[in-house]
N, CA, C and O atoms as a GROMACS GRO file, in nm:
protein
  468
    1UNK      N    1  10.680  12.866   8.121
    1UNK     CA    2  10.659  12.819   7.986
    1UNK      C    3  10.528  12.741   7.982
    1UNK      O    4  10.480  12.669   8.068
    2UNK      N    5  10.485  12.771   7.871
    2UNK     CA    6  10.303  12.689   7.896
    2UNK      C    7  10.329  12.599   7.759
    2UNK      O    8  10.412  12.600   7.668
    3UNK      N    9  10.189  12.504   7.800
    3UNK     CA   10  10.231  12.375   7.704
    3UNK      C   11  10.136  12.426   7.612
    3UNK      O   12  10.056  12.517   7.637
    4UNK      N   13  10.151  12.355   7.490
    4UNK     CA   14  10.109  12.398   7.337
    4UNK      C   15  10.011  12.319   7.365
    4UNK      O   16   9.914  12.392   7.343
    5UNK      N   17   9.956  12.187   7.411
    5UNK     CA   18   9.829  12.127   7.365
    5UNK      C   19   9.759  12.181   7.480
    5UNK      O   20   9.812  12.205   7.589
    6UNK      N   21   9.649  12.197   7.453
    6UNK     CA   22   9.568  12.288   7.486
    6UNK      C   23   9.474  12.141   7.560
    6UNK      O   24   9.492  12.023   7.532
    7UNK      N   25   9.362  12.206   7.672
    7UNK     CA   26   9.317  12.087   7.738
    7UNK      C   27   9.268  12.013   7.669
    7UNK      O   28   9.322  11.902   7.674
    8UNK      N   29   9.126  12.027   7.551
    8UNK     CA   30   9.074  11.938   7.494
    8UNK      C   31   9.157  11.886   7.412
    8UNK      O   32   9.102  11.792   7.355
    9UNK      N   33   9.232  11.896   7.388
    9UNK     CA   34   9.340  11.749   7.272
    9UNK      C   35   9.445  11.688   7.427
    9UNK      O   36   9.536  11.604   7.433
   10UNK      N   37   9.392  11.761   7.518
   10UNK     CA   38   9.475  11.664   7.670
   10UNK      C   39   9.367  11.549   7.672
   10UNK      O   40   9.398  11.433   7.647
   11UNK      N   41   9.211  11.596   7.709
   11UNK     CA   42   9.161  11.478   7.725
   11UNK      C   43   9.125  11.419   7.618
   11UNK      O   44   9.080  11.304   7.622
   12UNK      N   45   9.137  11.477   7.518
   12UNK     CA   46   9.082  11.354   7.374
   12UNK      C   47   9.246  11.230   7.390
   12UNK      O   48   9.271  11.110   7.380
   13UNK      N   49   9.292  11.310   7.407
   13UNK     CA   50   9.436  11.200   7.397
   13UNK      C   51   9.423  11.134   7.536
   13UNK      O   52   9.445  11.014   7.522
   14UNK      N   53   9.393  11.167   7.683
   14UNK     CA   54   9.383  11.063   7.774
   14UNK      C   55   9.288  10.950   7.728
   14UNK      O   56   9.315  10.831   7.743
   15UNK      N   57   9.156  11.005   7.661
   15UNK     CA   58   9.030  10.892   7.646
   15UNK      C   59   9.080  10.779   7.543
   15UNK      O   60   9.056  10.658   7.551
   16UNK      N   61   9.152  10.840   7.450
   16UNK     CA   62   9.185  10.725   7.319
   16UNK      C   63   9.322  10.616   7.370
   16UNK      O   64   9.354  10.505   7.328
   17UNK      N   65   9.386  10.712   7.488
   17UNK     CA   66   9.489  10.624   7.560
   17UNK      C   67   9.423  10.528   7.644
   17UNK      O   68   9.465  10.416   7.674
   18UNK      N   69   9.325  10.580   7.678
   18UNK     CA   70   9.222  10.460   7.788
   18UNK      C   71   9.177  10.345   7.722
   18UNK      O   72   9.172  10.231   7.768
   19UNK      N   73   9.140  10.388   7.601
   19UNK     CA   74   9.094  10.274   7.455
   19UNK      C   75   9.169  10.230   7.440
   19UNK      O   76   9.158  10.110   7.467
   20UNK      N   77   9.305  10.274   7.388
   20UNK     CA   78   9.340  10.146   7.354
   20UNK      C   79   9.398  10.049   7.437
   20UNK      O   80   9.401   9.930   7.403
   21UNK      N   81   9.442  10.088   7.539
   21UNK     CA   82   9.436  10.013   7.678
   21UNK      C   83   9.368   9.914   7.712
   21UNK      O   84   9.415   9.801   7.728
   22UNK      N   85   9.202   9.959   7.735
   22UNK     CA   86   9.098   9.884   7.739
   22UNK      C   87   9.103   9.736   7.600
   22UNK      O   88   9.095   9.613   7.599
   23UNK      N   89   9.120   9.831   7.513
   23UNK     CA   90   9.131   9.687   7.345
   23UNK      C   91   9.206   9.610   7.399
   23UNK      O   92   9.144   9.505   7.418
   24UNK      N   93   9.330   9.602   7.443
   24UNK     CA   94   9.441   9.574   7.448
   24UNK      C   95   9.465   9.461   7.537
   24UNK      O   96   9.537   9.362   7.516
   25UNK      N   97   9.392   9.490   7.646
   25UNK     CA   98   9.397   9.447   7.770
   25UNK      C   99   9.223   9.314   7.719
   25UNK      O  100   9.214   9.200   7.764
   26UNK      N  101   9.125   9.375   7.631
   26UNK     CA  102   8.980   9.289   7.630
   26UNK      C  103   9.066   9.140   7.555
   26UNK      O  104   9.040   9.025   7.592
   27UNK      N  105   9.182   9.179   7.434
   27UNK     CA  106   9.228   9.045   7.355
   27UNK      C  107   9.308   9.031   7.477
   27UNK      O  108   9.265   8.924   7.520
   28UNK      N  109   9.381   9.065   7.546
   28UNK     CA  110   9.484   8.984   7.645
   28UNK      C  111   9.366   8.866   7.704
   28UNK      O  112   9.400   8.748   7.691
   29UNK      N  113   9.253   8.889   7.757
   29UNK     CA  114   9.193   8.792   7.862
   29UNK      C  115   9.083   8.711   7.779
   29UNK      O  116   8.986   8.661   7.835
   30UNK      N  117   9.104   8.704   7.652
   30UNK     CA  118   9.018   8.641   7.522
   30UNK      C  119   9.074   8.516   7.576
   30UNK      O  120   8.973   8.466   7.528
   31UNK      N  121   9.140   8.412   7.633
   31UNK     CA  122   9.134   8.270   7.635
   31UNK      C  123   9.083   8.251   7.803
   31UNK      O  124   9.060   8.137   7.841
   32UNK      N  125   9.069   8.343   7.880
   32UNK     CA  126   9.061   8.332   7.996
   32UNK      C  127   8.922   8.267   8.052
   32UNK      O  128   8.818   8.305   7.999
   33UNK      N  129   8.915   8.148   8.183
   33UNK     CA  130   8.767   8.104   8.140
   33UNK      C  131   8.748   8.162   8.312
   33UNK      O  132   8.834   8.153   8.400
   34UNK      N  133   8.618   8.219   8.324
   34UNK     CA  134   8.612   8.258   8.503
   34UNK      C  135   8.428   8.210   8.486
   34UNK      O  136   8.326   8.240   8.426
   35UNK      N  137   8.481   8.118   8.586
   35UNK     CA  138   8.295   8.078   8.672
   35UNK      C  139   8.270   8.116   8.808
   35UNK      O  140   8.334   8.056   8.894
   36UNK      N  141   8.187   8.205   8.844
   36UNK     CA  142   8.137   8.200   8.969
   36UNK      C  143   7.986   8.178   8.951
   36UNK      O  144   7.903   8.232   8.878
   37UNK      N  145   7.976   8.056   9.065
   37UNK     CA  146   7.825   8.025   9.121
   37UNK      C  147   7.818   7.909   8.995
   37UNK      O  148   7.699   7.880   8.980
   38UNK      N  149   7.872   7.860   8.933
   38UNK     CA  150   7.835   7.817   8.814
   38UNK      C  151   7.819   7.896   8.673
   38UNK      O  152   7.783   7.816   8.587
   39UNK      N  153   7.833   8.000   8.634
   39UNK     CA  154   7.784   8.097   8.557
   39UNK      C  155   7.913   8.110   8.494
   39UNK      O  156   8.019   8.126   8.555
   40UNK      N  157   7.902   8.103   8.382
   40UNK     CA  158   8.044   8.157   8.283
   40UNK      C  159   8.046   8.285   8.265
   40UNK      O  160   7.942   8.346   8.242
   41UNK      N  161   8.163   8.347   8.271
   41UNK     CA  162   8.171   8.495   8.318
   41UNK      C  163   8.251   8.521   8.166
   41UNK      O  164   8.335   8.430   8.161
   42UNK      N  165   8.261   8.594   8.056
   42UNK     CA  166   8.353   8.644   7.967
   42UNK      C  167   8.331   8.746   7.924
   42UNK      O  168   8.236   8.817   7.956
   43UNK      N  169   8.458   8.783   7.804
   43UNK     CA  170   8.424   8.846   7.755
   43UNK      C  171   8.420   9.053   7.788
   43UNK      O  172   8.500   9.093   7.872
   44UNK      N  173   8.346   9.139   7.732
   44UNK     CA  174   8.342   9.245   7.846
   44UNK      C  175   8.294   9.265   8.021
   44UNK      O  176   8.336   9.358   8.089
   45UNK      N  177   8.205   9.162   8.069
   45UNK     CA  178   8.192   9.154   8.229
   45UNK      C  179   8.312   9.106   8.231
   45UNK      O  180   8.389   9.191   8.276
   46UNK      N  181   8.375   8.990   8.199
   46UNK     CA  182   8.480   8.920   8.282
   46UNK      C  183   8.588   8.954   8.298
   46UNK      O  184   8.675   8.910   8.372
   47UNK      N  185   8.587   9.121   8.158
   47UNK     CA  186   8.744   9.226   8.166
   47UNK      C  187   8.722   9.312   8.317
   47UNK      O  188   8.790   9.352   8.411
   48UNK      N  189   8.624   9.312   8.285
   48UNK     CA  190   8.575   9.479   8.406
   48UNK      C  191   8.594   9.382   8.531
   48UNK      O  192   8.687   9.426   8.599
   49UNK      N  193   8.522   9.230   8.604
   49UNK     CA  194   8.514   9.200   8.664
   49UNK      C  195   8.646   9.178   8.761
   49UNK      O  196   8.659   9.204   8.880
   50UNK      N  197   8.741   9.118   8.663
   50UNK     CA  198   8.915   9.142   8.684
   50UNK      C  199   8.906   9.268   8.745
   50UNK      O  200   8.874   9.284   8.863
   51UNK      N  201   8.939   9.372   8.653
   51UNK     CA  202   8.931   9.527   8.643
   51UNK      C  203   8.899   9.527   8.816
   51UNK      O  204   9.006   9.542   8.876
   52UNK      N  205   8.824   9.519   8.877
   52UNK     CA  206   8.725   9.540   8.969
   52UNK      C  207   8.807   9.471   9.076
   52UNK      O  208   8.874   9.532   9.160
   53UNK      N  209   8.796   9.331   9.065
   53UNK     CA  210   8.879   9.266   9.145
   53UNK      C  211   9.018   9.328   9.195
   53UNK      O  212   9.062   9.360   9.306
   54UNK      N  213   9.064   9.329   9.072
   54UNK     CA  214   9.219   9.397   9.085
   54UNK      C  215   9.235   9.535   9.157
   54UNK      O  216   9.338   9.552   9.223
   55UNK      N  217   9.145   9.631   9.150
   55UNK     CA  218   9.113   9.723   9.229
   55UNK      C  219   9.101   9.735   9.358
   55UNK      O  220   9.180   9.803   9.424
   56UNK      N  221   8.990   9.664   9.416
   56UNK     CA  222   8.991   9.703   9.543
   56UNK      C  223   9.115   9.590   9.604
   56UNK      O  224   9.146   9.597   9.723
   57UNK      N  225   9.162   9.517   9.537
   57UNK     CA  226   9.292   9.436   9.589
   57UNK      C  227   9.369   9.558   9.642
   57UNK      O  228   9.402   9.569   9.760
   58UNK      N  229   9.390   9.636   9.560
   58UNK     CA  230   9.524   9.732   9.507
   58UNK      C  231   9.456   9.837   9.671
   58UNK      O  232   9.531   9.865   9.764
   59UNK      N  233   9.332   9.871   9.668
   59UNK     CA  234   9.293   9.956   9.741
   59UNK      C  235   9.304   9.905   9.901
   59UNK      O  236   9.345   9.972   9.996
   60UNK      N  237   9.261   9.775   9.902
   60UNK     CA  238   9.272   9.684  10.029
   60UNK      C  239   9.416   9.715  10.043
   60UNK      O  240   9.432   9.814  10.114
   61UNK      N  241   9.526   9.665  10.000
   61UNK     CA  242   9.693   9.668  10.008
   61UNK      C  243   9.726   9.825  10.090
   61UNK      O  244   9.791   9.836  10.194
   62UNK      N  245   9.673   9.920  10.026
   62UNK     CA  246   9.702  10.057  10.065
   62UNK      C  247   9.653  10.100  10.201
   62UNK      O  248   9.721  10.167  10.279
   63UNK      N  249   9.531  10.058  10.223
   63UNK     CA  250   9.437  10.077  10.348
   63UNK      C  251   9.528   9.996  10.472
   63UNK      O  252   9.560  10.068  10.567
   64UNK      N  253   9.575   9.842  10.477
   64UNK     CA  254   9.636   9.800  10.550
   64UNK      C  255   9.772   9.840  10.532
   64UNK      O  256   9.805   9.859  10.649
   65UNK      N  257   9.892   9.870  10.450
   65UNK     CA  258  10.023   9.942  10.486
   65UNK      C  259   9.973  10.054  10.507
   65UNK      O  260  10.074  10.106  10.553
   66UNK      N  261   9.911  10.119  10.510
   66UNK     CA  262   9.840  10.296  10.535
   66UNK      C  263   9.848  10.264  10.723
   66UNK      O  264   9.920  10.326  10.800
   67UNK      N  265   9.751  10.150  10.762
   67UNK     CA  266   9.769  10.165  10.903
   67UNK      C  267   9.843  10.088  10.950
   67UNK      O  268   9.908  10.140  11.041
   68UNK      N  269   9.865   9.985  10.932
   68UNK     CA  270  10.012   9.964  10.952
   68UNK      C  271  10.137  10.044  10.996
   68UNK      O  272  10.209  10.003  11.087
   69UNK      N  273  10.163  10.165  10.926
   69UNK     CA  274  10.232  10.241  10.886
   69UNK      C  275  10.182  10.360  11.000
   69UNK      O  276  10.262  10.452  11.023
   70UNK      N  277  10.057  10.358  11.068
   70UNK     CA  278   9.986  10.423  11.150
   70UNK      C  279  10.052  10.399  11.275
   70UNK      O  280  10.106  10.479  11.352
   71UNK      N  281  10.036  10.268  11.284
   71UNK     CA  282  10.076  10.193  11.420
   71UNK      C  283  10.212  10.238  11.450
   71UNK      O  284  10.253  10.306  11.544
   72UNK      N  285  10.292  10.167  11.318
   72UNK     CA  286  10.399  10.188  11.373
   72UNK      C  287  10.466  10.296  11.446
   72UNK      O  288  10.545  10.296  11.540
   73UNK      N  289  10.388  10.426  11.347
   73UNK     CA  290  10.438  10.591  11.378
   73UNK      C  291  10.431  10.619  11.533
   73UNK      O  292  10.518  10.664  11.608
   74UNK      N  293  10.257  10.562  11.567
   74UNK     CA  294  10.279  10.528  11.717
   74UNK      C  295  10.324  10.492  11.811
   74UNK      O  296  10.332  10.543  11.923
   75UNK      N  297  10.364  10.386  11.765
   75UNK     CA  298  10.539  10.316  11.852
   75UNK      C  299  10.630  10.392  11.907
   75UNK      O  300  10.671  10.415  12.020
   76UNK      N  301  10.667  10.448  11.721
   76UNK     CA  302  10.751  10.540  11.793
   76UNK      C  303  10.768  10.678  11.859
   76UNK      O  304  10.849  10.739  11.929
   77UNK      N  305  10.673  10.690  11.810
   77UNK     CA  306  10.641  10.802  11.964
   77UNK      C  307  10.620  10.797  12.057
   77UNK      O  308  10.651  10.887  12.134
   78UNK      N  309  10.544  10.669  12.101
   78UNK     CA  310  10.571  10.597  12.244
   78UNK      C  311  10.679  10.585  12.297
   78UNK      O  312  10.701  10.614  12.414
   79UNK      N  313  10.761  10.541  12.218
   79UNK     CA  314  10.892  10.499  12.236
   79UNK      C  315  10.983  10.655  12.281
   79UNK      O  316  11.025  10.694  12.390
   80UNK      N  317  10.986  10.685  12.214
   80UNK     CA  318  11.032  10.871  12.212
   80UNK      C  319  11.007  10.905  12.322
   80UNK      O  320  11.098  10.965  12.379
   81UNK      N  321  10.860  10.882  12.412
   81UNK     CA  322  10.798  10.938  12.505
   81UNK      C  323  10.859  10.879  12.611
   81UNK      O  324  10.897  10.945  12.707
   82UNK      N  325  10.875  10.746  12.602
   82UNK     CA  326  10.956  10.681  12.742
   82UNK      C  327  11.056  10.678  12.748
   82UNK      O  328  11.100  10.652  12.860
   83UNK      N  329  11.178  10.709  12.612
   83UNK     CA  330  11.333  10.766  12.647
   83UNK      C  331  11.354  10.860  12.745
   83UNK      O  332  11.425  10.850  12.845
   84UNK      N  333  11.255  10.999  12.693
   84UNK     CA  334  11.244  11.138  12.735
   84UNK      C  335  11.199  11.111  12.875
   84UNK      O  336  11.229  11.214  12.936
   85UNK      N  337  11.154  11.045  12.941
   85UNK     CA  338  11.055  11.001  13.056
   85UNK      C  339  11.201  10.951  13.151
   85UNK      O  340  11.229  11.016  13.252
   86UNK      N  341  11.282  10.840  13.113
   86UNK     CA  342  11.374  10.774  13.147
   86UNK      C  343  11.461  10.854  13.188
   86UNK      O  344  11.491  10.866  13.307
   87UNK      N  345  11.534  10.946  13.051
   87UNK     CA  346  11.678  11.036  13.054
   87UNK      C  347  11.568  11.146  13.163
   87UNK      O  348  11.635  11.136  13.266
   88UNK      N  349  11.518  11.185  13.179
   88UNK     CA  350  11.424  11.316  13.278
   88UNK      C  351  11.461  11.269  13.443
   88UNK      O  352  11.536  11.320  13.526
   89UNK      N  353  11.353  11.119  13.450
   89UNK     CA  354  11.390  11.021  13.604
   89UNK      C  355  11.513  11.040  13.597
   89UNK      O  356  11.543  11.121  13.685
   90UNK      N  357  11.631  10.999  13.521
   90UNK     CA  358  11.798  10.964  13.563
   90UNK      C  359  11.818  11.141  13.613
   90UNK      O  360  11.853  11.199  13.715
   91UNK      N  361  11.785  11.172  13.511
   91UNK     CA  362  11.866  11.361  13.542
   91UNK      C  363  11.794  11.415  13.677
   91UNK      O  364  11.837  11.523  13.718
   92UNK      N  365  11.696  11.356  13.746
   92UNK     CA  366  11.649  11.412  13.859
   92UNK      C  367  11.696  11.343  13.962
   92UNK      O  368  11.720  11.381  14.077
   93UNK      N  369  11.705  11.254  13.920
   93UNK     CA  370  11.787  11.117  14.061
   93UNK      C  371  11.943  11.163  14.074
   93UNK      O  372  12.001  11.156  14.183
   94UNK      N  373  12.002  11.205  13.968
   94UNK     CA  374  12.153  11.247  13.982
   94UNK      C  375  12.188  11.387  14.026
   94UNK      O  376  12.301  11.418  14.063
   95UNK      N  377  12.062  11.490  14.021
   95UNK     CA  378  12.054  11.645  14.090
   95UNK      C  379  12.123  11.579  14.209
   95UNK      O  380  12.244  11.585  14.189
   96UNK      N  381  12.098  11.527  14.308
   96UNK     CA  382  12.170  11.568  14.416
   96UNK      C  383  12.308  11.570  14.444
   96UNK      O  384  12.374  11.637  14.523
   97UNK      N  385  12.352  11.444  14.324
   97UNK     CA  386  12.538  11.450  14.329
   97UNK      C  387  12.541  11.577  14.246
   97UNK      O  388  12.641  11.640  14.280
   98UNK      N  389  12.474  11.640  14.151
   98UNK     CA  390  12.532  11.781  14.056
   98UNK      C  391  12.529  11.863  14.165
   98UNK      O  392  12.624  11.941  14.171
   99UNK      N  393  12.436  11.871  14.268
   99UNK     CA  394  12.434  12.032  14.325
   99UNK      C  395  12.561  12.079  14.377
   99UNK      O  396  12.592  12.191  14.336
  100UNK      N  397  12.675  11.999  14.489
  100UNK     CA  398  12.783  12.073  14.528
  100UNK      C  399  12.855  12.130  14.375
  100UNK      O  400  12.871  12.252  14.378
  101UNK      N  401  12.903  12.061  14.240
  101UNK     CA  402  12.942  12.103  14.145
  101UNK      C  403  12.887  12.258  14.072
  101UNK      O  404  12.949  12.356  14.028
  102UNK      N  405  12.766  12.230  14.081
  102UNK     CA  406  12.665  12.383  14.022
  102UNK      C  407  12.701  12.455  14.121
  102UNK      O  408  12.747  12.562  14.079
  103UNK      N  409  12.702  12.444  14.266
  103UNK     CA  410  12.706  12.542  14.363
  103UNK      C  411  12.832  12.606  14.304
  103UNK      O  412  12.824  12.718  14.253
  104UNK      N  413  12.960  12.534  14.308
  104UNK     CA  414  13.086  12.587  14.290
  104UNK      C  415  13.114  12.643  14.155
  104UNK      O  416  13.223  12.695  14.129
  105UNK      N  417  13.012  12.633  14.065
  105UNK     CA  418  13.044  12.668  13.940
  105UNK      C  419  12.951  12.835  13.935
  105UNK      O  420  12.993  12.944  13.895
  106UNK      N  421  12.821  12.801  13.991
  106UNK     CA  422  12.777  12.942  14.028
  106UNK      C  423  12.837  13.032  14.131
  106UNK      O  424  12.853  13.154  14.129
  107UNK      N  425  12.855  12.978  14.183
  107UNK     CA  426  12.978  13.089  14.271
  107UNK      C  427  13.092  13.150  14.231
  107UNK      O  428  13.129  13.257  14.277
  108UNK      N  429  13.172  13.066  14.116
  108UNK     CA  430  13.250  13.121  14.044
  108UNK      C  431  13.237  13.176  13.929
  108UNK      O  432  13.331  13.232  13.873
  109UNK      N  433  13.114  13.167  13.877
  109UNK     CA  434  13.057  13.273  13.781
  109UNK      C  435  12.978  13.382  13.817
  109UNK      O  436  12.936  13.469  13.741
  110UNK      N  437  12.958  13.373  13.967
  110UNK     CA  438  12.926  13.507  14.053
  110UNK      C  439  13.027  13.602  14.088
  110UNK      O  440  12.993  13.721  14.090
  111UNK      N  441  13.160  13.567  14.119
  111UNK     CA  442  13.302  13.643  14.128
  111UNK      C  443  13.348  13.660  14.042
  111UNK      O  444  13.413  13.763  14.026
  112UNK      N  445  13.337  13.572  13.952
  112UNK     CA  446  13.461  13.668  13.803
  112UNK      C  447  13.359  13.702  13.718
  112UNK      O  448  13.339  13.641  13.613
  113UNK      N  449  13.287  13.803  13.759
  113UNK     CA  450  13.191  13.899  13.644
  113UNK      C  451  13.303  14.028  13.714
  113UNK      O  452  13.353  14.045  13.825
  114UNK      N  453  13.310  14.112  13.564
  114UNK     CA  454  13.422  14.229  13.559
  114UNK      C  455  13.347  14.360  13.583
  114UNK      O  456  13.244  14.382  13.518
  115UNK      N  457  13.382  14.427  13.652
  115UNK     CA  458  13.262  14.535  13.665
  115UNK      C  459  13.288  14.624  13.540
  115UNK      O  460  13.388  14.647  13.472
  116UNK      N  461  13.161  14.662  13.536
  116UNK     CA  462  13.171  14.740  13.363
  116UNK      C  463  13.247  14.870  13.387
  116UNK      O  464  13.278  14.902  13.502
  117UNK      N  465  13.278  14.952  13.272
  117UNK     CA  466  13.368  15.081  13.345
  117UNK      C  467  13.289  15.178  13.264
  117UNK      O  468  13.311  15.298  13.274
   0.00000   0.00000   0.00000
């Protein structure tokens, strides 16, 4: 099924959604006072400057749980790696009590095979 609005009334309607956003958001920070260096900041710089701020915040946040989230994955595959490492050492250290058992179990799955007819 295809959609009825067609692209250009997609982006005329994203851009006027961005506007009024932008309006919306310029009266929200109309009492807001920001100085850096001494310099009074308002107005349209001091929306965008937020804007900006708030951004690479948002982008910083993602970058550190991103590796974070890196590390950890590493762990556990480390971790994974030295179970498998562990249960491998135990199962080779205990071959020598299995072998009389395997012997007797291959031997008896060497005699009761039925000869075909």
């Amino acid at each position: 099924m295809t959609s009825n609005i067609t692209t250009n009334k997609r982006i005329a309607i994203i851009l006027v959604s961005i506007l009024v956003f932008t309006m919306i958001a310029l009266y929200s920070f109309h009492g807001m006072d920001v100085q850096i260096d001494g310099d009074h900041i308002d107005g349209v710089g001091g929306f965008f400057g937020v804007m900006l701020a708030g951004g690479i915040g948002v982008l910083a946040v993602f970058f550190a749980l991103s590796l974070t989230g890196l590390v950890l994955a590493g762990v556990a595959v480390l971790l994974c790696v030295v179970f498998v490492v562990v249960l491998g050492s135990l199962a080779l250290a205990l071959l020598p009590l299995l072998f009389p058992i395997l012997l007797v179990v291959g031997l008896f799955a060497l005699f009761s095979r039925r000869k075909a007819v």
